[in-house]
PDB file of N, CA, C and O in Angstrom, chain B, residues numbered from 101:
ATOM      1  N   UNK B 101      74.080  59.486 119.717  1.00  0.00           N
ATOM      2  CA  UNK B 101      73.172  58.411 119.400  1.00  0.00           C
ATOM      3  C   UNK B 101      72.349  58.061 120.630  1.00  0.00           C
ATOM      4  O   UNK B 101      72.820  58.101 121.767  1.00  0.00           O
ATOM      5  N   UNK B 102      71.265  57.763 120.387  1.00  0.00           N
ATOM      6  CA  UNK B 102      70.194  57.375 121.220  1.00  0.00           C
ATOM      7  C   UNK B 102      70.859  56.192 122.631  1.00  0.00           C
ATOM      8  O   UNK B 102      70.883  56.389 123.846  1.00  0.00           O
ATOM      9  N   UNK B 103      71.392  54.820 121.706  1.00  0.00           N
ATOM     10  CA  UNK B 103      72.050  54.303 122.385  1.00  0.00           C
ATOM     11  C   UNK B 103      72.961  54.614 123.469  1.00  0.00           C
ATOM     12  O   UNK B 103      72.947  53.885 124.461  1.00  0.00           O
ATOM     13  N   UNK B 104      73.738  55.588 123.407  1.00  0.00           N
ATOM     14  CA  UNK B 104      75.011  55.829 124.066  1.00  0.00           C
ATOM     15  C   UNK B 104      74.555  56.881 125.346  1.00  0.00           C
ATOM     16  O   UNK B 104      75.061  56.976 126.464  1.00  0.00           O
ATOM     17  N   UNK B 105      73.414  57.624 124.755  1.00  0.00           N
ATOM     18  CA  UNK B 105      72.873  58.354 125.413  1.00  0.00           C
ATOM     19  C   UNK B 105      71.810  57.569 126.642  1.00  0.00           C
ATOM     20  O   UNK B 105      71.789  57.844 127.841  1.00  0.00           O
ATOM     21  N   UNK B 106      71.187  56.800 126.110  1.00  0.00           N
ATOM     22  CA  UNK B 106      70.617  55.963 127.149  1.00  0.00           C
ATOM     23  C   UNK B 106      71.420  55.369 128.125  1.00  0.00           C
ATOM     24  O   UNK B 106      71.128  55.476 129.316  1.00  0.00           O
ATOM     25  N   UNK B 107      72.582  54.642 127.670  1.00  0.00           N
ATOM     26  CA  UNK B 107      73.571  53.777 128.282  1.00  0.00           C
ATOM     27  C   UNK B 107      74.485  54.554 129.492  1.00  0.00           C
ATOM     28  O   UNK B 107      75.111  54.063 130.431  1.00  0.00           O
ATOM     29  N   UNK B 108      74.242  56.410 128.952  1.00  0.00           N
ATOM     30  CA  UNK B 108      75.373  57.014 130.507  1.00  0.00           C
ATOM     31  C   UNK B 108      74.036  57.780 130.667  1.00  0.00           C
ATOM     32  O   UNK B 108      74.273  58.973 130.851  1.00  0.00           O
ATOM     33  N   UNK B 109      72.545  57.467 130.659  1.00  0.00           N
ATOM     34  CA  UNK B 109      71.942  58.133 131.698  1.00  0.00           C
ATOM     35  C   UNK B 109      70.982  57.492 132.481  1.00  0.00           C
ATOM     36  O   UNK B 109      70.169  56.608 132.210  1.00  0.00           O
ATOM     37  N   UNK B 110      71.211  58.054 133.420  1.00  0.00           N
ATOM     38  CA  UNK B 110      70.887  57.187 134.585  1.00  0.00           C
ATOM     39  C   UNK B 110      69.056  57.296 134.719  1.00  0.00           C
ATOM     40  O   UNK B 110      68.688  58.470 134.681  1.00  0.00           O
ATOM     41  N   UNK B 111      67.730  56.123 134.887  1.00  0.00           N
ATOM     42  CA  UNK B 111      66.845  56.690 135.191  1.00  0.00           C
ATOM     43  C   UNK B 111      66.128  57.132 136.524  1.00  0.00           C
ATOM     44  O   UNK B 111      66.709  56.654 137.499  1.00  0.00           O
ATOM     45  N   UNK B 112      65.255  57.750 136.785  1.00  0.00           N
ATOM     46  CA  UNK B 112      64.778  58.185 137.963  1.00  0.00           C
ATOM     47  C   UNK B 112      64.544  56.576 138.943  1.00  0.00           C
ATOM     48  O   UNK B 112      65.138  56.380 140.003  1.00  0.00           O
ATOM     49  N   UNK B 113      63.567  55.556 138.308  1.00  0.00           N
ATOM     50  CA  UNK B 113      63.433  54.380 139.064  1.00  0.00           C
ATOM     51  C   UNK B 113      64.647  53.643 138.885  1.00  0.00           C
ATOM     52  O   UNK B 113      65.429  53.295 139.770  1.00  0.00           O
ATOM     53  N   UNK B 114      64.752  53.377 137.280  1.00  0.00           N
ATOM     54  CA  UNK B 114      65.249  52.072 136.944  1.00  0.00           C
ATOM     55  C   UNK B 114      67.098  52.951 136.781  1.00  0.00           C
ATOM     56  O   UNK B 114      67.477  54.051 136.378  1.00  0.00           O
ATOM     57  N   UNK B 115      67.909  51.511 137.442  1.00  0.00           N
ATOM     58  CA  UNK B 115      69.166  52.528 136.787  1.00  0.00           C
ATOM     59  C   UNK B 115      69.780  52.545 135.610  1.00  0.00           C
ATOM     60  O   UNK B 115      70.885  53.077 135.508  1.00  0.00           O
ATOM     61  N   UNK B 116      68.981  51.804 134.248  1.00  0.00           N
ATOM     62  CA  UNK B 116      69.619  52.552 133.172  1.00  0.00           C
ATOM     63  C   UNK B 116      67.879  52.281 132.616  1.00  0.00           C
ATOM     64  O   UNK B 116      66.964  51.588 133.061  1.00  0.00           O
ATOM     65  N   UNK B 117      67.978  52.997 131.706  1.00  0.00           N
ATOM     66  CA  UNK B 117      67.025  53.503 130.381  1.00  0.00           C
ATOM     67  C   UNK B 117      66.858  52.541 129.041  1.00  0.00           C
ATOM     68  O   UNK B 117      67.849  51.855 128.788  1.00  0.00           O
ATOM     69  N   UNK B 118      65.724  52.411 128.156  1.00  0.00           N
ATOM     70  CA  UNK B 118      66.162  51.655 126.784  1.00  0.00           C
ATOM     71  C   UNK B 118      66.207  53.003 126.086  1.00  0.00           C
ATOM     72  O   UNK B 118      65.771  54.089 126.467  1.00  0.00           O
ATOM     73  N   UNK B 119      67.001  52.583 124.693  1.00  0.00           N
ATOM     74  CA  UNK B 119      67.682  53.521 123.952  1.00  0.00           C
ATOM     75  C   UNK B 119      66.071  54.477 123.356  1.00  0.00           C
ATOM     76  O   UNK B 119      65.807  55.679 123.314  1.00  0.00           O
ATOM     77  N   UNK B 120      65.007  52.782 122.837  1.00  0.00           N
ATOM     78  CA  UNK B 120      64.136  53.275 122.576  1.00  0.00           C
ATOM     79  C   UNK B 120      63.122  54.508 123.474  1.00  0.00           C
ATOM     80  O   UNK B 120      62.358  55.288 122.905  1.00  0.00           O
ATOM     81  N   UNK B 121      63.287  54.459 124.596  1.00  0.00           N
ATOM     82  CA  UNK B 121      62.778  55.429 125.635  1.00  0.00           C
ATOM     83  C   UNK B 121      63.264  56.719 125.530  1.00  0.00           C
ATOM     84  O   UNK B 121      62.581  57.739 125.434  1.00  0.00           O
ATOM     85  N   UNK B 122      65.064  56.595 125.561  1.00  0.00           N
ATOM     86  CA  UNK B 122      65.909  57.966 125.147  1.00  0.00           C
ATOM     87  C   UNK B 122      64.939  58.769 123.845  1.00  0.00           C
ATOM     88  O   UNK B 122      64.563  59.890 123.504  1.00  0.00           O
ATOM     89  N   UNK B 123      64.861  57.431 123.459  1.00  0.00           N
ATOM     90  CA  UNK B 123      64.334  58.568 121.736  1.00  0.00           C
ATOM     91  C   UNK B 123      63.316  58.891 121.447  1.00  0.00           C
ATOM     92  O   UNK B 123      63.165  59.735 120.564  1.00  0.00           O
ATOM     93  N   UNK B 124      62.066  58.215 122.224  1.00  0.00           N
ATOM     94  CA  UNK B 124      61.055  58.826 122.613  1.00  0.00           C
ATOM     95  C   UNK B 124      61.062  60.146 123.467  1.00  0.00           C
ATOM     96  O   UNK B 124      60.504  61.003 122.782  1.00  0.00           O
ATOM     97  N   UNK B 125      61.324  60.495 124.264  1.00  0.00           N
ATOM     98  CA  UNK B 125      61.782  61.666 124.873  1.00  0.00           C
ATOM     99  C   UNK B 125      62.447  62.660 124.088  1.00  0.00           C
ATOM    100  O   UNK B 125      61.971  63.745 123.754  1.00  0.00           O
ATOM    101  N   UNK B 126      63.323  62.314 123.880  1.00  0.00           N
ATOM    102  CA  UNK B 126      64.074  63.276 123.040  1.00  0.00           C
ATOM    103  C   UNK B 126      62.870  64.424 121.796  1.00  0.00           C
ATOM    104  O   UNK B 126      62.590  65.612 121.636  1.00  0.00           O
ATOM    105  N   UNK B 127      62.470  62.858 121.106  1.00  0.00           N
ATOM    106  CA  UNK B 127      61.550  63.496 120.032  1.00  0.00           C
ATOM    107  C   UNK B 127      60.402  64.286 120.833  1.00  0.00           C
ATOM    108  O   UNK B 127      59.835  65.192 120.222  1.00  0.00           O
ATOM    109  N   UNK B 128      60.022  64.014 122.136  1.00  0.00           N
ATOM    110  CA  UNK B 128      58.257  64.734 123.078  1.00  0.00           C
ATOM    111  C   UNK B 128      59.090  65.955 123.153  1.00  0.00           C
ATOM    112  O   UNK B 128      58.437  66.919 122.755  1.00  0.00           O
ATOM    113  N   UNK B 129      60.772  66.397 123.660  1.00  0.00           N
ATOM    114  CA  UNK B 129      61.086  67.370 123.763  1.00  0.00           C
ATOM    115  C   UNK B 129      61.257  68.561 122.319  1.00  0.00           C
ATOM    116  O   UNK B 129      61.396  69.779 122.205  1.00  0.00           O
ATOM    117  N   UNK B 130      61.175  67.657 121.605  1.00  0.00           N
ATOM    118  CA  UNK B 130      61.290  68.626 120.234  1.00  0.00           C
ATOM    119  C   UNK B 130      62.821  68.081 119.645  1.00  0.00           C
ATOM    120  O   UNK B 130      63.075  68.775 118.660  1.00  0.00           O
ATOM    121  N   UNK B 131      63.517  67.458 119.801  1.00  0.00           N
ATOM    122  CA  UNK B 131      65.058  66.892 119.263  1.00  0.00           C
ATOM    123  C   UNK B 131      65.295  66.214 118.131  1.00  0.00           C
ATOM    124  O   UNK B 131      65.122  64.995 118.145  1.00  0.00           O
ATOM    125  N   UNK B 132      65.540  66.577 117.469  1.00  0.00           N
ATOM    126  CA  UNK B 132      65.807  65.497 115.867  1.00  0.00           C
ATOM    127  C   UNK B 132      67.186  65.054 115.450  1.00  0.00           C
ATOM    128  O   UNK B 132      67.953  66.016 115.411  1.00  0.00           O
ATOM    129  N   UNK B 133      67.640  64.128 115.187  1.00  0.00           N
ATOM    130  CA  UNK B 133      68.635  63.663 114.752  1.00  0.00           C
ATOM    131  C   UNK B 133      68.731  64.351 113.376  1.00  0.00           C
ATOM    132  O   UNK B 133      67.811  64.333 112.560  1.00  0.00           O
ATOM    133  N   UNK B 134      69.832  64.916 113.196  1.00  0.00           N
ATOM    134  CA  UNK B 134      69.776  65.692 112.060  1.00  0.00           C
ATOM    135  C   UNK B 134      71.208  65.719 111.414  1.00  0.00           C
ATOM    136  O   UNK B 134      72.036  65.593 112.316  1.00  0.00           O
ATOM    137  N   UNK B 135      71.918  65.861 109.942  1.00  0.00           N
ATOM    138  CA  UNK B 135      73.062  65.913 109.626  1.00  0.00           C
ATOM    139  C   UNK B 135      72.838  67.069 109.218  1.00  0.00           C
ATOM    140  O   UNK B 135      71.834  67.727 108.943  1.00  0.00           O
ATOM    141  N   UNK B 136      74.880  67.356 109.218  1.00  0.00           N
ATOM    142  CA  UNK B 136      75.069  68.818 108.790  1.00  0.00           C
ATOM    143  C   UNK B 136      75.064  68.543 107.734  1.00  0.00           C
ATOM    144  O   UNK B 136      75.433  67.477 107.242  1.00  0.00           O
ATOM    145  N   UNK B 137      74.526  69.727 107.066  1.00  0.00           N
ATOM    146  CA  UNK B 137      74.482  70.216 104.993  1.00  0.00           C
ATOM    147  C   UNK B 137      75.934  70.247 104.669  1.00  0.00           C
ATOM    148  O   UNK B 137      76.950  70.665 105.225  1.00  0.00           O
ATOM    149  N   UNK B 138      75.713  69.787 103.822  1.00  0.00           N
ATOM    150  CA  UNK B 138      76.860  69.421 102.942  1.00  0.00           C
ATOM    151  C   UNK B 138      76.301  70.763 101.728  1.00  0.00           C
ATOM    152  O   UNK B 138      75.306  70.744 101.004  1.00  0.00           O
ATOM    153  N   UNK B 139      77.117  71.592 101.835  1.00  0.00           N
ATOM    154  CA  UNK B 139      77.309  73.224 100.945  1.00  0.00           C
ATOM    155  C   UNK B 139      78.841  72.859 100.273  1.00  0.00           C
ATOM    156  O   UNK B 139      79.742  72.160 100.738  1.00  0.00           O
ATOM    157  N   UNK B 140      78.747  73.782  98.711  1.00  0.00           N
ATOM    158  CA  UNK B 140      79.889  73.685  98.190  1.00  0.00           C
ATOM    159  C   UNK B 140      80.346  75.052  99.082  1.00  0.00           C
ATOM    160  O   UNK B 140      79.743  75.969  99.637  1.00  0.00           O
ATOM    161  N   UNK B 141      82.240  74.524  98.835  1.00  0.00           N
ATOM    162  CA  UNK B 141      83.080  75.195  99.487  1.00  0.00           C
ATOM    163  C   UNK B 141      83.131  77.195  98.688  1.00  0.00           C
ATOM    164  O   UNK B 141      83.339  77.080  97.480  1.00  0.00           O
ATOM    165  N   UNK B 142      83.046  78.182  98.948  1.00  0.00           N
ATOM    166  CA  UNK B 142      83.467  79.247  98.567  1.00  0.00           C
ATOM    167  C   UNK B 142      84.463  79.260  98.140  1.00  0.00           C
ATOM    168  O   UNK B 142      85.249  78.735  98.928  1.00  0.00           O
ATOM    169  N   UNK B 143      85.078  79.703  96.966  1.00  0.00           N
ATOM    170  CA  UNK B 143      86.799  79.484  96.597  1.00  0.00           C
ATOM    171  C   UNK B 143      86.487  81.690  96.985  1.00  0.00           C
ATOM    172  O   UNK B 143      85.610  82.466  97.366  1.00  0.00           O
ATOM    173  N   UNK B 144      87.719  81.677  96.589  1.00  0.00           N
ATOM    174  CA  UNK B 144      88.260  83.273  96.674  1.00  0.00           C
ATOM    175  C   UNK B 144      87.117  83.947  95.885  1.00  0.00           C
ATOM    176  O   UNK B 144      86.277  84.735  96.321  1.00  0.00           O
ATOM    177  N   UNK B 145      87.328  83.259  94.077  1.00  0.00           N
ATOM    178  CA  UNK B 145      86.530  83.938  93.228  1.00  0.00           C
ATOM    179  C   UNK B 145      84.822  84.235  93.514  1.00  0.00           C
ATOM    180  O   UNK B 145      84.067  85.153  93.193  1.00  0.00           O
ATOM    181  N   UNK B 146      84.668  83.079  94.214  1.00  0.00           N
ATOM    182  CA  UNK B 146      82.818  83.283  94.396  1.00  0.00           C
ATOM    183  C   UNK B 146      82.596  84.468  95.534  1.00  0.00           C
ATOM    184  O   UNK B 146      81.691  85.299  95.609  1.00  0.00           O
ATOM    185  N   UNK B 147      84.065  84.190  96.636  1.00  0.00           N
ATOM    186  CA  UNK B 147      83.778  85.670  97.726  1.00  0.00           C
ATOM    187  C   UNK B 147      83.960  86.844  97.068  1.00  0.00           C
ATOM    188  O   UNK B 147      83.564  87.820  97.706  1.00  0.00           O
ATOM    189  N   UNK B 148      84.558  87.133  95.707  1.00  0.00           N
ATOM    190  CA  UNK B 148      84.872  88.175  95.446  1.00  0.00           C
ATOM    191  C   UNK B 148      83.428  88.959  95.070  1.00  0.00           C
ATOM    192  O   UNK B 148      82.845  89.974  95.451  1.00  0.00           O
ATOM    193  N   UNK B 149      83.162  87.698  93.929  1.00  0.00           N
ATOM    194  CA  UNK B 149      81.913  87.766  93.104  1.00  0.00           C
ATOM    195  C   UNK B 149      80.704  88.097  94.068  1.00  0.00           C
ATOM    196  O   UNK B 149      79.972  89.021  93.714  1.00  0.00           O
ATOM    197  N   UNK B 150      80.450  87.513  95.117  1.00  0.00           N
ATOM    198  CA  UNK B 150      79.132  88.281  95.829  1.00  0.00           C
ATOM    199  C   UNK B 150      79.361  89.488  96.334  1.00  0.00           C
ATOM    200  O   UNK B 150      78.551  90.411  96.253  1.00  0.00           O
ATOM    201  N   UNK B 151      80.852  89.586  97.071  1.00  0.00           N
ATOM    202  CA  UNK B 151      81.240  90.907  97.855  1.00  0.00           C
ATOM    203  C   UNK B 151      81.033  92.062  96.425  1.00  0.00           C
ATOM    204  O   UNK B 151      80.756  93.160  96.909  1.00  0.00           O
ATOM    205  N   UNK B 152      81.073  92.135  95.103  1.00  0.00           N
ATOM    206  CA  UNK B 152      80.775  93.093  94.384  1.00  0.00           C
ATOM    207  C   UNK B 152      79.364  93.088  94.275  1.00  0.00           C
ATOM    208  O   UNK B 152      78.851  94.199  94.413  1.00  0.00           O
ATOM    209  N   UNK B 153      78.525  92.052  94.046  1.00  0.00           N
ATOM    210  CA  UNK B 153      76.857  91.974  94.176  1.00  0.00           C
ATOM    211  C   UNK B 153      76.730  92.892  95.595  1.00  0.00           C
ATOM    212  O   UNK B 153      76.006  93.883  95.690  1.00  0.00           O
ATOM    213  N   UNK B 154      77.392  92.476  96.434  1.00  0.00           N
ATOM    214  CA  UNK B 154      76.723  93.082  97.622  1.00  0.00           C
ATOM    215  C   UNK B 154      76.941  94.731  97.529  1.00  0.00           C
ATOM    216  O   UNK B 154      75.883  95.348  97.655  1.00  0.00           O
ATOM    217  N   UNK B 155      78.036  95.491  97.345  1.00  0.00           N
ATOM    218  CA  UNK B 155      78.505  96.396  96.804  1.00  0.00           C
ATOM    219  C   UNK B 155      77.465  97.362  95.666  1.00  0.00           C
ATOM    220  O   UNK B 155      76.990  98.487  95.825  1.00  0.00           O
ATOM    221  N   UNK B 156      77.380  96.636  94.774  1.00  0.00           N
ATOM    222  CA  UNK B 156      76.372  97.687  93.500  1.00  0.00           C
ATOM    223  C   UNK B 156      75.168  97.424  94.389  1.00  0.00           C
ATOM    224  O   UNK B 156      74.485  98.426  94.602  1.00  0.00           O
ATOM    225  N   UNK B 157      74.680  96.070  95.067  1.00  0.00           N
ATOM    226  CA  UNK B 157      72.850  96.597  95.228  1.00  0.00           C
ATOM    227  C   UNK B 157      72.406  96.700  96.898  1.00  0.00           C
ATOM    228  O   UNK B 157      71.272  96.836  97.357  1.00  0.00           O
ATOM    229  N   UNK B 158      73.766  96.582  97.659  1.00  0.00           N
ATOM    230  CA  UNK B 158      73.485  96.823  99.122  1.00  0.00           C
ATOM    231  C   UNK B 158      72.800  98.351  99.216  1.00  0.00           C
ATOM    232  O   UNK B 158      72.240  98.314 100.312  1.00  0.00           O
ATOM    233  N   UNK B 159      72.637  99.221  98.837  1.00  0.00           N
ATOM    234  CA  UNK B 159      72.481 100.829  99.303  1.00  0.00           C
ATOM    235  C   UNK B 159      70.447 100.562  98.558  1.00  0.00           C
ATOM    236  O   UNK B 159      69.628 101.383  98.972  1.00  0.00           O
ATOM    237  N   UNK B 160      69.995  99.571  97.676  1.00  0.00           N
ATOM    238  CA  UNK B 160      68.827  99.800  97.177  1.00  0.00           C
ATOM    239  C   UNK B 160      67.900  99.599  98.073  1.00  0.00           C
ATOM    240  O   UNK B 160      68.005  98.784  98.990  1.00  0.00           O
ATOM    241  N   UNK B 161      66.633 100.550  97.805  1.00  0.00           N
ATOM    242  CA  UNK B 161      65.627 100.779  98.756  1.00  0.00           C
ATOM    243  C   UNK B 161      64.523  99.562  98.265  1.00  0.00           C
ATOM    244  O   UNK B 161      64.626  98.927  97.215  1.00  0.00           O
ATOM    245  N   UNK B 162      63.691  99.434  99.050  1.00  0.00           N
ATOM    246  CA  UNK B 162      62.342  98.359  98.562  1.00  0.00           C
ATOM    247  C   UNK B 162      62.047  98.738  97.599  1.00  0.00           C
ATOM    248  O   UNK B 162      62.215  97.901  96.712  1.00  0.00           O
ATOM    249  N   UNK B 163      61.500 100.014  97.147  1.00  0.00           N
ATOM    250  CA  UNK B 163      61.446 100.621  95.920  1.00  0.00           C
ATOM    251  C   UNK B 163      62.048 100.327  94.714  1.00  0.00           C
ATOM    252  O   UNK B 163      61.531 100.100  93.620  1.00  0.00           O
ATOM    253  N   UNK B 164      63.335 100.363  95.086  1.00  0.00           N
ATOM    254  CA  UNK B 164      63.892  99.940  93.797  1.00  0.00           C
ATOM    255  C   UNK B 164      64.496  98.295  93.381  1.00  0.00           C
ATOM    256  O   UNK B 164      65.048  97.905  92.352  1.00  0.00           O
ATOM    257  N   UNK B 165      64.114  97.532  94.695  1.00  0.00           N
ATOM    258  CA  UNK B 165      63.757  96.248  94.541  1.00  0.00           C
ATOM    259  C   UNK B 165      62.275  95.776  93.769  1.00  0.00           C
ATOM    260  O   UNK B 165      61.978  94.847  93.017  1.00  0.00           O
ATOM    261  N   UNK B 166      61.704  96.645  94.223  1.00  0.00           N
ATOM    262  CA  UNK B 166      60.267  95.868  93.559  1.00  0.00           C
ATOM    263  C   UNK B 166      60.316  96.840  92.215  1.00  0.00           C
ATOM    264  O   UNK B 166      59.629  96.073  91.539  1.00  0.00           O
ATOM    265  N   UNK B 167      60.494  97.541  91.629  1.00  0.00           N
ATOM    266  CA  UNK B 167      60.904  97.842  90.083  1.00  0.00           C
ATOM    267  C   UNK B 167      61.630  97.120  89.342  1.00  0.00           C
ATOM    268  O   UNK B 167      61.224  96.974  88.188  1.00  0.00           O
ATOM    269  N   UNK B 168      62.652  96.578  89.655  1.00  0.00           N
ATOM    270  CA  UNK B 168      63.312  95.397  89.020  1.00  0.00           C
ATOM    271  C   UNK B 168      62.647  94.031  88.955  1.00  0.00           C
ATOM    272  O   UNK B 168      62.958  93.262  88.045  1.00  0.00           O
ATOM    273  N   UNK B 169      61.587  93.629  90.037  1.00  0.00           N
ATOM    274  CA  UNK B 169      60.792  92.485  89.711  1.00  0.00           C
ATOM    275  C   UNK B 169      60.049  92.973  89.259  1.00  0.00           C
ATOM    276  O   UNK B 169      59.246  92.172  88.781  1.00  0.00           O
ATOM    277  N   UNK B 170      59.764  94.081  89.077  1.00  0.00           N
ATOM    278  CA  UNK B 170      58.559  94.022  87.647  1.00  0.00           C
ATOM    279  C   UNK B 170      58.629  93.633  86.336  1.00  0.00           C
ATOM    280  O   UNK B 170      57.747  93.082  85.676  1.00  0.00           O
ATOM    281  N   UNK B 171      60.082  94.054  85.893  1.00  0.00           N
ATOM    282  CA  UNK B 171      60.709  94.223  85.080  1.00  0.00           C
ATOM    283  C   UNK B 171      60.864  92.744  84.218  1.00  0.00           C
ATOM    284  O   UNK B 171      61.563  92.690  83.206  1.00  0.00           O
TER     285      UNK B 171
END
């Protein structure tokens, strides 16, 4: 958090920072506060189920990818 981050860093003049400053910076550097995705869990059956998808159409060429979207 912006806060906590301001609060243990020290600034060049002043010796602490506002949080709002941290987060200005942060964002000029490119930084976003961001959460992790929430994805459903894989059970066994869904690894099985792609590992055979991957199996029948891993070996197909572009070719025979773009024949099937024609299709």
């Amino acid at each position: 958090m912006a806060t906590t981050t301001a609060r243990v860093t020290p600034g060049m003049h002043n010796p602490s920072i506002s949080a709002q400053t941290d987060r200005n910076r942060l964002r000029e550097a490119g930084l976003r506060a961001c959460r992790p995705v929430v994805r459903q869990v894989l059970t066994r059956h869904h690894w099985q189920q792609r590992h055979v998808w991957a199996q029948t159409h891993g070996r197909r060429t572009r070719q025979d990818w773009q024949k099937s979207a024609l299709h």
